[in-house]
C-alpha positions, 0 to 999 in steps of 0.5 A, spaced: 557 556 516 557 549 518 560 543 514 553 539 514 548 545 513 552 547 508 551 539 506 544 539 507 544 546 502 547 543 497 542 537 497 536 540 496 529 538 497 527 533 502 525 528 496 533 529 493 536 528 500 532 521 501 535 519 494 542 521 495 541 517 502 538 511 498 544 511 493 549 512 498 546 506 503 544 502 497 548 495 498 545 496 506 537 496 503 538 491 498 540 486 503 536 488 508 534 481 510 541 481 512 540 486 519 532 486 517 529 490 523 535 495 523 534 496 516 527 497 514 528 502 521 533 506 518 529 506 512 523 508 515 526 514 518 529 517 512 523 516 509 520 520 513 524 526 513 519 526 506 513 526 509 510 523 516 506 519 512 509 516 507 510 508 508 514 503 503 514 495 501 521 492 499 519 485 494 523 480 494 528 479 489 525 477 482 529 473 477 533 478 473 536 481 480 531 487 481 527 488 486 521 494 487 521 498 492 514 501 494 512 508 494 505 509 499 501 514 501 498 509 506 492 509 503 490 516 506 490 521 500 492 527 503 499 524 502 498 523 495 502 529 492 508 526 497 508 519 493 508 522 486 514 528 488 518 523 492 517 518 484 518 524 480 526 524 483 527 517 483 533 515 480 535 510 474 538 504 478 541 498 476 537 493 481 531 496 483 525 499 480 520 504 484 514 504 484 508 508 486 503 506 491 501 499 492 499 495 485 494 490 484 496 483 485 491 479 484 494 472 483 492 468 490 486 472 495 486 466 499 493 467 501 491 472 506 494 478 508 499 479 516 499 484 519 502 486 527 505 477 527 498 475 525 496 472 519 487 473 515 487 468 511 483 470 504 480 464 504 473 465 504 472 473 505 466 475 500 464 483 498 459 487 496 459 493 492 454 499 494 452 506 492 457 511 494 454 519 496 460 522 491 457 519 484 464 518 482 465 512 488 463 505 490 462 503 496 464 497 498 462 491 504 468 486 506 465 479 509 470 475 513 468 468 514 473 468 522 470 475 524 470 477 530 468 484 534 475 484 539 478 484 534 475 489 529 481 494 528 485 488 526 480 486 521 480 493 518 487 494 517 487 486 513 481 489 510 484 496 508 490 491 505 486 486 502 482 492 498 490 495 496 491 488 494 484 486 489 484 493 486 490 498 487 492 503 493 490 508 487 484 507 485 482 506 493 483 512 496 480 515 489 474 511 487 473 507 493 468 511 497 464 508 503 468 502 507 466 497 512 468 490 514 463 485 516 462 477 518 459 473 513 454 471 518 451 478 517 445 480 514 448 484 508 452 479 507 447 474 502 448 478 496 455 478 496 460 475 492 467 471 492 473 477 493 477 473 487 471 477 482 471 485 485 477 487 481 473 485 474 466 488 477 470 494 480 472 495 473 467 495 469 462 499 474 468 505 472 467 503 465 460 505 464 460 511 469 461 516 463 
């Protein structure tokens, strides 16, 4: 037997090797911006060794010198059990703190969200919650200002980000049932709300499910 099949034995599960991988090119992920293109790659290759699905988030640096690495299933739950396996190993680290799946942050929505080079601006994007099949979901309408139908895939990825955004990736792929994204010309758009108040509404609609 071969030294490297006696290697990857000996390292275990996908998830061990992804964190042997991640300890051994640890000063490399920290100072990604350093070489940023070919280093979220090698990142993104080796998390994908885990599962094909899974995608990360890598924060800035905050004021104690950690920096939070973002576990996510890419909002598809089938990749849920992924996520929580791969965290369920992480190791105690000096500089990072691991985090599964995208959390709230809801301290500016109008900043917008980029994705693929273009940036939406939150500035003016409006929602309506409505009744969802499962009676344990919410269904929720996203009303953009700029909307535009040449562009409706892109707005549908911003929207999807946005929703991570106001109400967790968690709770999204959970208790977020139907979903789509409209022009706050549309009709249904009339009785919609600011984005800054759907976490809030959101809550205390599962508040008084039960």
């Amino acid at each position: 037997m071969s030294f490297k099949s006696l290697k990857s034995r000996f390292l275990g599960t996908p998830e061990e090797k992804f964190w042997y991988w991640f300890q051994a090119n640890e000063e490399m992920i920290y100072y990604f911006e350093k070489d940023q293109e070919n280093a979220l790659e090698k990142i993104h290759q080796a998390i994908k060794k885990v599962h094909p699905d899974l995608v990360f988030e890598i924060s800035g640096v905050h004021d104690a010198g950690k920096r939070e690495f973002v576990i996510s299933a890419g909002g598809l739950s089938e990749v849920i059990s992924a996520v929580e396996s791969l965290h369920a190993k992480a190791p105690q680290l000096d500089r990072w703190i691991f985090i599964k799946y995208r959390q709230r942050r809801i301290d500016n929505p109008a900043k917008g969200i980029k994705f693929e080079g273009r940036l939406v601006s939150g500035e003016g994007v409006k929602y309506s919650l409505i009744k969802d099949e499962d009676p344990q979901r919410i269904g929720v309408l996203l009303f953009f200002p700029n909307y535009s139908e040449n562009d409706s895939q892109l707005f549908a990825n911003v929207g999807f980000l946005l929703l991570d955004h106001m109400l967790g990736e968690y709770n999204v792929m959970t208790r977020v049932g139907y979903i789509d994204f409209l022009s706050t010309e549309s009709e249904h758009c009339e009785s919609s709300m600011p984005l800054a108040e759907l976490p809030s509404q959101f809550d205390h609609y599962f508040s008084n499910l039960n």
